[in-house]
C-alpha positions in Angstrom: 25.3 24.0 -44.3 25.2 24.2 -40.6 22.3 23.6 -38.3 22.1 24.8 -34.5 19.5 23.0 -32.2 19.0 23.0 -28.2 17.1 20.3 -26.1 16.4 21.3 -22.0 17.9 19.9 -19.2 15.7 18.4 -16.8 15.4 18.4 -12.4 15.3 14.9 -12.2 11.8 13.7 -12.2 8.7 14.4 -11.1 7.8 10.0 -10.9 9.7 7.3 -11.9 9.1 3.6 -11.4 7.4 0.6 -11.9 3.7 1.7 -13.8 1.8 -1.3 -14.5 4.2 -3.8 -16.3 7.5 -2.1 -16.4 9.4 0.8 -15.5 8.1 4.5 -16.5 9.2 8.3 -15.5 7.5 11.8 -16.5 10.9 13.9 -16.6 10.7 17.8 -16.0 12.5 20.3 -18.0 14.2 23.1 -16.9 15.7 26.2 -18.3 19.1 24.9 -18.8 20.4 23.5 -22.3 22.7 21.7 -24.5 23.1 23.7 -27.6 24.7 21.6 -30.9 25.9 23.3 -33.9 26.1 20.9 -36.5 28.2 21.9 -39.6 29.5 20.0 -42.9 32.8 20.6 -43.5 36.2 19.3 -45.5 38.1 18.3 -42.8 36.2 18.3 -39.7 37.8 18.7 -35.8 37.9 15.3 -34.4 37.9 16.4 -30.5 33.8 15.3 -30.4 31.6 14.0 -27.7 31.3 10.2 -27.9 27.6 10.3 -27.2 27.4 12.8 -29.8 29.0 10.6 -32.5 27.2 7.8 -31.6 23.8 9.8 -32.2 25.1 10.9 -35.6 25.7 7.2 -36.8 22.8 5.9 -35.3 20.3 8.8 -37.3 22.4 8.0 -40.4 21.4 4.5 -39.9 17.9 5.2 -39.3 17.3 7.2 -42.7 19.2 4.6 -44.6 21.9 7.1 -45.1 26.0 6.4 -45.7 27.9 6.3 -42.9 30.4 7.8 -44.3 28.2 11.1 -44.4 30.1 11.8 -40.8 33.4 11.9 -41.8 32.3 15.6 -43.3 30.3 16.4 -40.2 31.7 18.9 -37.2 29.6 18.8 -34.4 30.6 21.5 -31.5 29.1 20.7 -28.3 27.8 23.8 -25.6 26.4 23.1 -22.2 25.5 24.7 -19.4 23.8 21.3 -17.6 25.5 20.0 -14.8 27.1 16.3 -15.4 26.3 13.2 -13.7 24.1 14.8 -12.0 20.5 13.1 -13.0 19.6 16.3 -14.8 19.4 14.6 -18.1 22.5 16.7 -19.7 23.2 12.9 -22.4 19.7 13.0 -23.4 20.3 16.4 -24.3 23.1 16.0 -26.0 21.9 12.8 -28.0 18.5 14.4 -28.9 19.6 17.5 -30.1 22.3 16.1 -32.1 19.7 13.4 -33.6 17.5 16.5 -34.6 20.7 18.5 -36.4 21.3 15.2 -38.2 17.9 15.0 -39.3 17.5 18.7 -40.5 20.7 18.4 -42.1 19.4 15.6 -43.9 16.0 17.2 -45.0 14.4 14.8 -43.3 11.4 14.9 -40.5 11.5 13.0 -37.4 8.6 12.4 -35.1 8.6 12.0 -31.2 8.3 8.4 -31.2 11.4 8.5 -33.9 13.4 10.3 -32.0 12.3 8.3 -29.1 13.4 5.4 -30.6 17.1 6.4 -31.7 17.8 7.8 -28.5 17.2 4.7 -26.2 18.8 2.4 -28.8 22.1 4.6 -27.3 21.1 5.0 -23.6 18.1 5.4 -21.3 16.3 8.4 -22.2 14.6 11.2 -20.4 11.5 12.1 -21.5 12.9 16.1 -21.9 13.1 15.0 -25.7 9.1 15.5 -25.7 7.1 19.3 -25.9 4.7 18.1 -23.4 4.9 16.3 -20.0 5.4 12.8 -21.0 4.7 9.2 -19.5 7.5 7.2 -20.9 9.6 4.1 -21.1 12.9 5.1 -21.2 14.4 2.2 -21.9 12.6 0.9 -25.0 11.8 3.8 -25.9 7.8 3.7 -25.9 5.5 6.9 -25.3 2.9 5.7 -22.8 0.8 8.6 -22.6 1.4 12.6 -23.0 -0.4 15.6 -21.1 -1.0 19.0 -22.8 0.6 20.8 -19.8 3.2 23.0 -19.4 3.2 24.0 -15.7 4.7 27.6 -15.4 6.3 26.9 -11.9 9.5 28.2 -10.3 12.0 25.6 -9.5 14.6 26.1 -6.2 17.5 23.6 -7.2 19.6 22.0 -4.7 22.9 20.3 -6.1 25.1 18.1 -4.6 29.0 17.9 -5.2 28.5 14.1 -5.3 28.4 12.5 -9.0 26.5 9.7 -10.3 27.3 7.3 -13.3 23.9 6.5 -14.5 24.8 3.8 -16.8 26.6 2.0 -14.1 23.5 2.9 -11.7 21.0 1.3 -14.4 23.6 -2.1 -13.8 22.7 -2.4 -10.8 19.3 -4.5 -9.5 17.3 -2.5 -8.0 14.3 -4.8 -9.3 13.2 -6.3 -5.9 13.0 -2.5 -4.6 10.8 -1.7 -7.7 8.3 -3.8 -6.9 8.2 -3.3 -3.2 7.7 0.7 -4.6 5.2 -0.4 -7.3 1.7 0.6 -5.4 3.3 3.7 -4.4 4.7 5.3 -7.8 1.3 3.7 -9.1 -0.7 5.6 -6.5 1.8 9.0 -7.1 0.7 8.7 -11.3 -3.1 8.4 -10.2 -2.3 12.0 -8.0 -0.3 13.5 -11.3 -3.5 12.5 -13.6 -5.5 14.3 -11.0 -3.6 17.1 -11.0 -3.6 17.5 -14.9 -7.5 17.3 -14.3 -7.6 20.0 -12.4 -4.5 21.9 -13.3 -3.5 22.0 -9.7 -0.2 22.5 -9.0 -0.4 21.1 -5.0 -1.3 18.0 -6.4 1.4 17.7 -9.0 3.6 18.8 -5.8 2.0 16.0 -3.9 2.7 13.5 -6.6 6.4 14.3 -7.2 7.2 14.3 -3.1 5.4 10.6 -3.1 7.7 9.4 -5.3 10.8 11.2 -4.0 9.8 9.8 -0.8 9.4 6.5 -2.2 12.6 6.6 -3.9 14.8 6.4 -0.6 15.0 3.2 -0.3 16.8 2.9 -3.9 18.9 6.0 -3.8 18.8 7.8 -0.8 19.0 11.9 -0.9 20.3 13.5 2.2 17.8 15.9 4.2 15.4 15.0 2.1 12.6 15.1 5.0 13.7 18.4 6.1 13.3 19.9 3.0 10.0 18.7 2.6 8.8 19.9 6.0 10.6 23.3 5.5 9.0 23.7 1.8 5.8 22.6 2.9 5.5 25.1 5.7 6.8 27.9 3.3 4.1 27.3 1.3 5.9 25.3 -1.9 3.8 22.5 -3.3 6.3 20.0 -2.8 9.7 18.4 -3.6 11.2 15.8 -6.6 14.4 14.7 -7.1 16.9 12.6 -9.9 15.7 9.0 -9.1 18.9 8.1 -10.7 21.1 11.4 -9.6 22.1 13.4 -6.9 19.6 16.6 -7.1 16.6 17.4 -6.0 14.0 20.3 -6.7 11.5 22.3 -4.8 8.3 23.2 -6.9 7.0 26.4 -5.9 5.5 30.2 -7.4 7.9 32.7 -6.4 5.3 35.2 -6.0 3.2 33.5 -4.0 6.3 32.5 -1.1 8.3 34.8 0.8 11.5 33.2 -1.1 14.0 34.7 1.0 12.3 33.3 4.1 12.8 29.8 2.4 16.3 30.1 1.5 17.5 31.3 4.9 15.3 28.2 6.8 17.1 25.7 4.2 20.8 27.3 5.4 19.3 27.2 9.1 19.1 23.7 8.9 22.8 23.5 7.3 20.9 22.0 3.9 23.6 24.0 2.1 26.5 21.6 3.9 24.7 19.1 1.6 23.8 20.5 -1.2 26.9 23.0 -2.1 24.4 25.0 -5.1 21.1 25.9 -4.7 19.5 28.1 -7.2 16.3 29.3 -9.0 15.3 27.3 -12.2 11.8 27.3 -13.9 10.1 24.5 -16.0 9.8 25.1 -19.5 8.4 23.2 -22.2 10.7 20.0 -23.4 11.3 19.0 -26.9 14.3 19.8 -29.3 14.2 23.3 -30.5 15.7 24.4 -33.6 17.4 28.1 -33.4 
């Protein structure tokens, strides 16, 4: 039997911080993807992802099952996400792996399931979810969901520069939390407004208060000149990977002169710090089986 699945990548986030009594983030996803294939076989490659393996003992484990169930399992690992980059390309990995195992199995797994598994591994984006999605990504806990899937265009900016995330999440940032608190608090209240209203300048307006916010943890370069030149090209504002290196303008393509916004970015040399800048669009999260 073999089972193919494929979970999104995301462009950082569009909040993350302290919510009320602990830390929360509403990833994005983006029309990137890890893609597993998931096969049973005799004598299996060993050459796997370590994440990967991890995922399939830990669903085993879940559902009761033998461990030994892996030594027949070949898992073959394709991605087109960008590593180390705070685009969410483990969670992808683990979740869509988590979801082979659990097909494989004959098994159903809900959200809050898969949840669960996947931070018991690492801190989790909330990509793993259909819809927009408050979350705790570090016990796992689904704080509250949005039935919105915001069709928007997404203008990347990537940095060569790497981050290690686990070795980020080591370090205390708590005291620079808390000094953050009221204003990733205030930045959710403008996100629930903009789900209200479906407005996508306010969900712009939310994600830039909490990129803005976020300097003072992990600082992005030219971050203020982006969002002055996006602003003034009509964009609805700017996020980035709280705990990575990129950063994403939110805009409608057909409603900017996008060329006009490229060239303004290169006129004020953003391109010396961000090497790749391309167009991305959100998509709806969630594992998907092909």
């Amino acid at each position: 039997m073999e089972v193919r699945t494929k979970c999104p990548a995301s462009c950082g986030e569009l909040l993350q911080g302290i919510i009320g009594n602990g830390e929360k983030l509403i990833s994005y996803p983006i029309d990137l993807f890890t893609t597993i294939t998931l096969k049973e076989v005799k004598d299996p490659e060993r050459k796997r992802n370590k994440k990967c393996i991890s995922a399939i003992y830990k669903t085993l484990e879940y559902f009761k099952e033998n461990p030994s169930i892996a030594n027949s399992l070949e898992i073959k690992v394709e991605s087109n996400i960008p590593i180390a980059k705070g685009m969410a390309s483990s969670t992808a990995d683990i979740a869509a792996t988590i979801v082979a195992v659990s097909i494989l199995l004959g098994k159903k797994i809900s959200d809050e399931e898969l949840a669960k598994i996947c931070t018991h591994i690492e801190p989790t984006d909330s990509t793993i979810f259909e819809k927009l999605t408050l979350f705790d990504h570090l016990k796992g806990n689904i704080i509250e969901n949005f039935d919105w899937n915001p069709s928007l265009d997404i203008f990347l900016l990537e940095s060569s520069e790497r981050l290690n995330t686990q070795i980020f999440r080591k370090q205390n940032y708590d005291y620079l939390r808390k000094i953050n608190k009221n204003k990733v608090e205030k930045a959710y209240e403008v996100f629930k407004e903009a789900y209200k209203k479906k407005d996508y300048r306010l969900l712009g307006e939310a994600a830039t208060m909490s990129a803005l916010a976020n300097q003072i943890i992990l600082k992005k370069d030219k971050l203020e000149e982006v969002i002055n030149i996006s602003l003034k090209e009509g964009c609805y504002g700017v996020n980035v990977a709280h705990s990575g290196t990129v950063m994403g303008i939110i805009f409608e393509k057909n409603k900017i002169d996008y060329d006009k916004l490229v060239k303004s970015l290169k006129d004020h040399s953003v391109d010396r710090y961000y090497e790749k800048m391309y167009l991305t669009k959100m998509v709806k999260g969630g594992v998907r089986v092909i």
